[in-house]
C-alpha positions in Angstrom: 76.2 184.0 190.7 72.7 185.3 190.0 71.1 187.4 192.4 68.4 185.9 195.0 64.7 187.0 195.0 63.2 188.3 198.7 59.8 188.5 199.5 58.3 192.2 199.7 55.0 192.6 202.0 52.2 193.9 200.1 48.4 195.1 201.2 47.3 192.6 198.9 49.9 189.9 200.0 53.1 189.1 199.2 55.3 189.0 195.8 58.7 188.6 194.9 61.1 191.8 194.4 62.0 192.5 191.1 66.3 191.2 190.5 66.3 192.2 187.1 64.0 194.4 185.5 65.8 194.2 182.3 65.5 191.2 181.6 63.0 188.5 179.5 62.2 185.0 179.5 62.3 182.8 176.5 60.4 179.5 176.1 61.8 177.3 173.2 60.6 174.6 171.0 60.9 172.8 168.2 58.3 174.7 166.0 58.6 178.1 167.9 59.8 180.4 170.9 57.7 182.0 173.2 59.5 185.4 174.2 58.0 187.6 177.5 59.4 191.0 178.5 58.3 193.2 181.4 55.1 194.4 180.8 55.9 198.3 180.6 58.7 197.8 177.6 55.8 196.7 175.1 52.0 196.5 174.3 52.0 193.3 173.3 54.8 191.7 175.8 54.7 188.0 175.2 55.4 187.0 171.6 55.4 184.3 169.3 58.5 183.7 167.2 59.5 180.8 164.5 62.6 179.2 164.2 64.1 180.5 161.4 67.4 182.9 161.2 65.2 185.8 160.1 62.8 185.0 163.5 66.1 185.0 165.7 66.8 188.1 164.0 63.6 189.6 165.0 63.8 188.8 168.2 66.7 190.3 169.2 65.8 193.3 167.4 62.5 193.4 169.5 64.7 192.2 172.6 66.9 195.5 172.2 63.9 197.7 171.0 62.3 197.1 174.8 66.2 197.4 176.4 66.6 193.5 177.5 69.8 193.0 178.6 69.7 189.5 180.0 67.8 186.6 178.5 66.6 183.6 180.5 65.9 180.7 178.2 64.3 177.4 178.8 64.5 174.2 176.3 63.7 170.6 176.5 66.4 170.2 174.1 69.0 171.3 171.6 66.5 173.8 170.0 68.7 177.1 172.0 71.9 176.7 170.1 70.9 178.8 167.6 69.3 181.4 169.4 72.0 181.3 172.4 74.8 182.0 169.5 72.7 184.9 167.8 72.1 186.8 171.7 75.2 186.3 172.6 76.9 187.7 169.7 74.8 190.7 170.0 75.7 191.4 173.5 72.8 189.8 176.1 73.7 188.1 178.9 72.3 184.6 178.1 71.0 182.5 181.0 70.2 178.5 180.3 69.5 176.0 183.0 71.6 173.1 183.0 69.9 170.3 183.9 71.4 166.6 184.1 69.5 163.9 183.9 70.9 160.5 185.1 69.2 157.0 183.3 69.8 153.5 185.3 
């Protein structure tokens, strides 16, 4: 079960404690992915990536490159396959959000 953000009191507000600082969000499409690591493991932390099997490939050689070890991904539809296969085969922890949607 995945662990449960808290609150942490600021002196500019509040913001939500860090879970997993090794990980990276992935926002997918059908004509590209939209990959985001923390901001201290790159320059340039939010990148754009094709679709192709060399893009997948580059992204989880820049996923290991800035130590990601669990990838949360997000798709609207059957566009992850392909890039859930290639991170889990090379080792990440692959999160995808199920959800279910009902039509009367």
């Amino acid at each position: 079960m995945a662990k449960k953000a808290t609150t942490v009191k600021t002196a500019t507000g509040k913001k939500l404690q860090v879970v997993n600082p090794n990980a990276a969000g992935i926002d997918i499409a059908a004509s590209g992915m939209q990959v985001c690591v923390p901001d201290d493991r790159d320059s340039d932390c939010n990148r754009c990536f094709g679709c192709f099997t060399q893009d997948l490939k580059s992204i989880v050689q820049w996923l290991k490159k800035c130590r990601i070890e669990t990838v949360a991904m997000e798709s609207t539809g059957i566009y992850w396959l392909p890039l859930y296969f290639i991170l889990e085969e090379n080792g990440f922890d692959v999160i995808v959000p199920c959800f279910i949607t009902f039509v009367f």
